[in-house]
N, C-alpha and C positions, 0 to 999 in steps of 0.2 A: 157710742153716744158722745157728744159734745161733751168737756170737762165742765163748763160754765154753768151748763143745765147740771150736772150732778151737784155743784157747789149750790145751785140756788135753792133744790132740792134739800140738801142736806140743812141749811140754815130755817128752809121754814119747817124743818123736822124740828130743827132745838129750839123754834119760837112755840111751836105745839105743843110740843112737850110741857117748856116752860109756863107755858099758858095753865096748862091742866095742872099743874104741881101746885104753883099758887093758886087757881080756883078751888083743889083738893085742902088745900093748908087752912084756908081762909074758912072752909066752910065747913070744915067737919072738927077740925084742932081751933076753930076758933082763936087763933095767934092776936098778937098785937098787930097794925098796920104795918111798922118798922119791917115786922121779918118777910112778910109778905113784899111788899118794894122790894128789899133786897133780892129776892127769888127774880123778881120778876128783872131789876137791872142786870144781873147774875147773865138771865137767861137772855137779852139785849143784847150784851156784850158780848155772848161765846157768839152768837148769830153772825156779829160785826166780825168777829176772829176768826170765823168758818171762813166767809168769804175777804177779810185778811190777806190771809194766808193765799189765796189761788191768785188775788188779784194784784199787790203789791210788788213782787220781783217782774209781773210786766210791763204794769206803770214807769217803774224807772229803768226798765231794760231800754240798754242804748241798742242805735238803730245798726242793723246789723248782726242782732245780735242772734245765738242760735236756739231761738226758741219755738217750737214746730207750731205755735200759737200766738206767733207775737201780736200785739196791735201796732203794726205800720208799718214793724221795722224792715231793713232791706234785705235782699235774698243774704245768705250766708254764702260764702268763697273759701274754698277749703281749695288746696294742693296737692298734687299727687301725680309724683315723677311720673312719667309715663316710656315705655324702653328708648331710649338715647335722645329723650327730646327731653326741654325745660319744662319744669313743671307749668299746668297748663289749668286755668281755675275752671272750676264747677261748683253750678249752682243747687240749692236748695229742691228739688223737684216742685214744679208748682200744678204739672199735671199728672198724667200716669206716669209711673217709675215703670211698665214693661212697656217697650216700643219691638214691634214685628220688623223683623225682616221676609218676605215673602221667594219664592221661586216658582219659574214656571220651566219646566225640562220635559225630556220624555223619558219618565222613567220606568216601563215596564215596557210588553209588546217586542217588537223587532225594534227596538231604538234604543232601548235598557243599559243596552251595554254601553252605549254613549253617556247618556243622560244620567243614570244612576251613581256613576263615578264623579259628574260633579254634583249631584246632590249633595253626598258623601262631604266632598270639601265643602262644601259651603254648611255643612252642620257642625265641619270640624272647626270652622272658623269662627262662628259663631259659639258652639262652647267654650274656644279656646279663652274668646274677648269674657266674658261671663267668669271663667274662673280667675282670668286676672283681673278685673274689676277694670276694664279697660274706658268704661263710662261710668265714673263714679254714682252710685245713690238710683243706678238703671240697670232693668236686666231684658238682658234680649232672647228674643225669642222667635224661632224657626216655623214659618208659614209655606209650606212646601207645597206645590200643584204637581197634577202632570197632565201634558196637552197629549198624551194618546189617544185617539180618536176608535170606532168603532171597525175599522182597517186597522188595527194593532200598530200604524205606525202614527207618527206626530200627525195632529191635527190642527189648521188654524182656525177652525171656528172650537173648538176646543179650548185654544188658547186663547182667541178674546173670551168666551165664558169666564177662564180661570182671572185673568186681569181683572176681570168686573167684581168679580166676588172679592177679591184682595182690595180691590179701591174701596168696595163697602165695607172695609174693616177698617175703620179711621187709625188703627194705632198699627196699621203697616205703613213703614214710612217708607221703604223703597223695594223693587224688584231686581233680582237678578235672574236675566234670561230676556227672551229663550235660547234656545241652541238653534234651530234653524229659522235661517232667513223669510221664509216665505211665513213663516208661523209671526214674526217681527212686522211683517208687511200687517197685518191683521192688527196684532198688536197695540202699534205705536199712537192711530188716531186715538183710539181709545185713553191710553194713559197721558198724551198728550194736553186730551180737554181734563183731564180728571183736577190737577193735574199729579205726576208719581211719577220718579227715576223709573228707568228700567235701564240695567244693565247687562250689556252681553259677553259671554268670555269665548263668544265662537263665531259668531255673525262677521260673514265677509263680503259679501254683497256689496260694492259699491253705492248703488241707487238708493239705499235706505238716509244715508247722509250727502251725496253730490251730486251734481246734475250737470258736467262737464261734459263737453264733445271726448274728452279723452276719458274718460272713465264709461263712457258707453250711454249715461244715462242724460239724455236728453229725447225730445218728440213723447215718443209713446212708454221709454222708459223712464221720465221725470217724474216721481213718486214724490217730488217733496212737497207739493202742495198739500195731498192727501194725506202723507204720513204727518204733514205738522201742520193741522188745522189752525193754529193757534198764532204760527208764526216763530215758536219759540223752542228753544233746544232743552227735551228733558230723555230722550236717549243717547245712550253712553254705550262704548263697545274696545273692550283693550284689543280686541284680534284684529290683528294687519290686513286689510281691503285688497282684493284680490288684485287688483293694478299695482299697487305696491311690487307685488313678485312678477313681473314683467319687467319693471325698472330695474331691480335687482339682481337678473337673469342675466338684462343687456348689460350696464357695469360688468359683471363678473365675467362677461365671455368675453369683452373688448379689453376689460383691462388684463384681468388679472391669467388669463386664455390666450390674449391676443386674437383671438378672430376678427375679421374684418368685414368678410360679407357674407351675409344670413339671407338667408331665403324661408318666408312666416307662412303657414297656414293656417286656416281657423277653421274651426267647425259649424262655422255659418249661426251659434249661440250668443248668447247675453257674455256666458262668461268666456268663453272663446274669443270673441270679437275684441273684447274690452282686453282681452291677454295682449292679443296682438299688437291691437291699436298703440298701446302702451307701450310696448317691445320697441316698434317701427319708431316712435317719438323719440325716447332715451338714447334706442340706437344708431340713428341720424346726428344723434344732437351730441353725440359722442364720437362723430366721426365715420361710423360703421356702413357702410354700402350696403344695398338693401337690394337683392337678385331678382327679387320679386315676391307677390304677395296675393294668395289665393284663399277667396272663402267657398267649402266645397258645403254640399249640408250633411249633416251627422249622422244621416243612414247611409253615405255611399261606405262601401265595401271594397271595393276594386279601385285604389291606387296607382296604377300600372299607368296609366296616360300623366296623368300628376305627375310622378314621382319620373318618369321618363324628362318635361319641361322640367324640373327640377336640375338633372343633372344636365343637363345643358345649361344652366345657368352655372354649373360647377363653383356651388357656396360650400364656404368651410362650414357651416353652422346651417341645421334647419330649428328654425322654433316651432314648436306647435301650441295653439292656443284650442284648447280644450281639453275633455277627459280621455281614459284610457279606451272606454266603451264606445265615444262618437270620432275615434279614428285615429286615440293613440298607438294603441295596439296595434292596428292593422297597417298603421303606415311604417310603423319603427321593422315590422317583419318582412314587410314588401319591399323596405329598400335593399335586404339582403340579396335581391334577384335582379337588383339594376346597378347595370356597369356603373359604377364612377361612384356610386353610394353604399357601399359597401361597410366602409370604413370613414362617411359622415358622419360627426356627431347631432346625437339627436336631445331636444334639450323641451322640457314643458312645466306647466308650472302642477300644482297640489292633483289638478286631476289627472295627471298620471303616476304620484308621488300612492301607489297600492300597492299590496302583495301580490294581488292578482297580474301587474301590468311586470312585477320582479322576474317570477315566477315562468309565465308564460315567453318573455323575452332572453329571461337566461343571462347571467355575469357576463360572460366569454366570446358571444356572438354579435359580431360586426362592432361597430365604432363606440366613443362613450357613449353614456347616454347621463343624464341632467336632470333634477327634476329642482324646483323651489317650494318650501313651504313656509308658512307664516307661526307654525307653531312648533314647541319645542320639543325634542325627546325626551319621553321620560325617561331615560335615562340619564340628560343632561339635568336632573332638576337636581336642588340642592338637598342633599341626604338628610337633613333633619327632615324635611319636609316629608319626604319617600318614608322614614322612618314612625314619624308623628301616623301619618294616612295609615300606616302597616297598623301598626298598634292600636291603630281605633276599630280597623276596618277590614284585618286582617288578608288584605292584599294588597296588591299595587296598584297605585297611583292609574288611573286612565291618563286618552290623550291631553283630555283639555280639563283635568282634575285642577290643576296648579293656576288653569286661566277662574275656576269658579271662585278657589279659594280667595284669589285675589279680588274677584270680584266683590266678594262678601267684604274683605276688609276695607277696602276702599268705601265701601257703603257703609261701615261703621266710622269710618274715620270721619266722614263728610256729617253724619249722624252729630258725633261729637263736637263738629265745629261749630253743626247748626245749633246745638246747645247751647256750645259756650261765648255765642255772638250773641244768646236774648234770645233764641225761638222757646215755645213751648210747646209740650208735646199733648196730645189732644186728651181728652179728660176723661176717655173711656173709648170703647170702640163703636160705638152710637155716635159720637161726638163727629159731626159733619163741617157744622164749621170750623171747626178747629183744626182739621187734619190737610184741608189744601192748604193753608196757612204755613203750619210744620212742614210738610215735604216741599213747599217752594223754599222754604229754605236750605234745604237737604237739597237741593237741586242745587241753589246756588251755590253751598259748598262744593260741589262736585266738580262744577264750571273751572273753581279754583284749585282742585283736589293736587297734590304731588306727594306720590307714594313708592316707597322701595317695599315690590315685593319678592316672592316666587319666581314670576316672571320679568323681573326687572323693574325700571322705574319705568313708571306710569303716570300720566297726566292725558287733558283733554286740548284738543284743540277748537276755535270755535265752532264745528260741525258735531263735537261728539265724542268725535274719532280718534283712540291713541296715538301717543306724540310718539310712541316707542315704536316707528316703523323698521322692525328688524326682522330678514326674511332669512332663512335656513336653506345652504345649498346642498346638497344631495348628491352623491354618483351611485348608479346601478353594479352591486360589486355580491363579490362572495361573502357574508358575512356569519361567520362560525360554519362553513361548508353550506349553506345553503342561497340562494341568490334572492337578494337585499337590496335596503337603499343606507349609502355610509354619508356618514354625516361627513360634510368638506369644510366648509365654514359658512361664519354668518356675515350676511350685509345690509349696511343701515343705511336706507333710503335715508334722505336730505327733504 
């Protein structure tokens, strides 16, 4: 209950009171007048003291000042170092003190294993910020979805569902996720008009952010009209876009390799083509000789004509753009049976970077082999972090654990900023206008966001898209006796 209503309460108590003591004195003791006045001034003045007392230290409180009931005065600015940065002010809360962080993954089903591990971090991150009081006078809290569908695996209409229910919770300010692209396609209009962040720590899809002849996604691939009804950028993604590791690929074989002329296949796909595409640009523009360039489609099986044109073009390098299933596999095994290809290297990006494509091809037989990926081993991550997941969660880290956590912090940090530029945060979870208000500005901090985490430093470029384009090069090797992919090094697209 409001203090002001106890106080007024409480004063026409002692005027009641007072009232009856002298109508009691007066008319049953029959007093003089004198004593009677006096009861009755007596009982005036403690009235005037009751309410005194509540009202006088606000009247002259200066503005500013820290009183959870001031009349007028200005939010209060308090300080508070925050790890290796200048202290950084925060105000007085003037809406809710719990603001939601929400997710959408797939965390049960055939997907679990993925999706569950960053759950995981993104609750570790989010407790983390809560026990150090990382948003002064706010405390966060974990709104977690999962888009598995009634086929046990991810589902996009699953996933728009879950977005909608999280936008009708005004005090979620932003999303992190999902994990797959095609679930994002779904997605993005949706949080777009709402409008709500959404961020992803695994989305590589080109087409969700560009629409370049060299990225693949133009004609019938240009999504951005649809995914940004609006016009306007409120998805965000730190994982490296699958063109990136085409670029990446060609540097490391022209320079640091020496090859000079490559000969690309594709598997006639979205992500095949845009591998290539990408390969053939970098590696022209680097100087590199290009032997020839064939898109076959992703059921052929039988190699032997290919791969025959192939060696007659006698390239030091073949690239392949697509996965292990639509023609990695069967082409890195089939060149074992053509003269001259024997002892080519064979080089692709993430979709042949599997156990299955290690496994089945073997350390030891025929030339190198190469693979690129955009994300990092967990074993290269940094041991506190490996150490912190263990202890909460009593195993290891997933692949793309270190991409959620960072998600999550980055969206508390932009949180924070929006805070402490003026936003308010909405007044309850009913509270509808107030919450597009709040998250456009969470959104704007975002736009400006620069963060050292896990995964490195992190920021946006005007599409969305991490500034941090560092892809991870690979060789097929024996690793602890069994055939593996060994980490070689990383290289940062420009």
């Amino acid at each position: 209950m409001d203090p002001l209503v106890l106080v007024i309460a409480a004063a026409l108590i002692v005027l009641v009171v007072g009232g009856v003591v002298a109508t009691m004195r007066y008319r049953y003791t029959r007093p003089n007048t004198a004593s009677v006045r006096m009861i009755a001034i007596l009982t005036v003045v403690l009235a005037v003291l009751t309410v005194g007392v509540y009202a006088l230290p606000r009247v002259t409180a200066s503005p500013g000042s820290n009183s959870p009931l001031g009349f007028g005065g200005s939010p209060t600015v308090a300080h508070s170092p925050i790890a290796g940065r200048s202290p950084t002010p925060t105000r007085t809360p003037s809406g809710s003190t719990v603001i939601k962080i929400g997710s959408d993954l797939p965390v049960s089903g055939g997907d679990a294993s993925v999706g569950l591990p960053i759950q995981n971090a993104i609750h570790l991150a989010i407790d983390e910020a809560n026990a150090n009081h990382s948003i002064p006078g706010y405390t966060l809290m974990f709104a977690p979805r999962d888009d598995v569908g009634p086929s046990g695996v991810h589902d996009p209409a699953v996933g728009s569902q879950n977005v909608t229910a999280l936008i009708g919770d005004a005090l979620v300010a932003g999303i992190v996720g999902p994990f797959n692209s095609s679930v994002s396609k779904a997605e993005m209009p949706i949080t777009n008009q709402a409008p709500i962040a959404l961020i992803s720590p695994s989305n590589t899809t080109p087409c969700l952010t560009k629409n370049t002849p060299l990225s693949g996604c133009t004609g019938v691939n240009d999504l951005l009209a649809s995914l940004r009804p609006t016009g306007t950028i409120n998805y965000f993604r730190i994982a490296v876009t699958d063109d990136n590791q085409a670029i990446a690929a060609a540097n490391y074989l022209f320079t640091t390799l020496s090859y000079r002329k490559a000969y690309v296949i594709d598997d006639a796909e979205s992500y095949g083509i845009g591998l290539a595409n990408n390969f053939i640009q970098e590696w022209q523009t680097n100087g590199g000789s290009l032997a020839g360039h064939d898109s076959l489609p992703s059921t052929t099986t039988n190699f032997s004509t290919e791969l025959a044109k192939v060696a007659a073009a006698k390239p030091d390098v073949i690239y392949f753009g697509g996965i292990d299933a639509t023609g990695g596999t069967a082409i890195r095994q089939q060149m074992l049976q053509v003269q001259g290809l024997q002892n080519t290297p064979f080089v692709g990006g993430d979709g042949i970077y599997t156990s299955t494509f290690a496994t089945t091809i073997g350390a030891n037989n025929g030339g190198p082999v190469y693979s690129t990926t955009a994300f990092l081993d967990v074993t290269k991550l940094p041991q506190d972090f490996i150490s912190r997941y263990q202890n909460a969660y009593g195993q290891q880290p997933g692949t793309y654990s270190a991409y959620g956590y960072d998600c999550a912090n980055i969206l508390i940090q932009a949180i924070k900023t929006a805070l402490a530029n003026g936003a308010n945060t909405p007044a309850d979870s009913a509270d509808a206008a107030g919450a597009p208000v709040f998250r456009q500005a969470v959104i704007q901090a975002l736009k400006q966001i620069s963060y050292n985490g896990v995964t490195g430093h992190q920021s946006f470029d005007a599409n969305g898209d991490t500034t941090a384009k560092n892809i991870l090069v690979y060789q097929l090797a024996n690793v602890n006796g069994q055939p593996s992919w060994k980490f070689i090094t990383t290289v940062a697209v420009k």
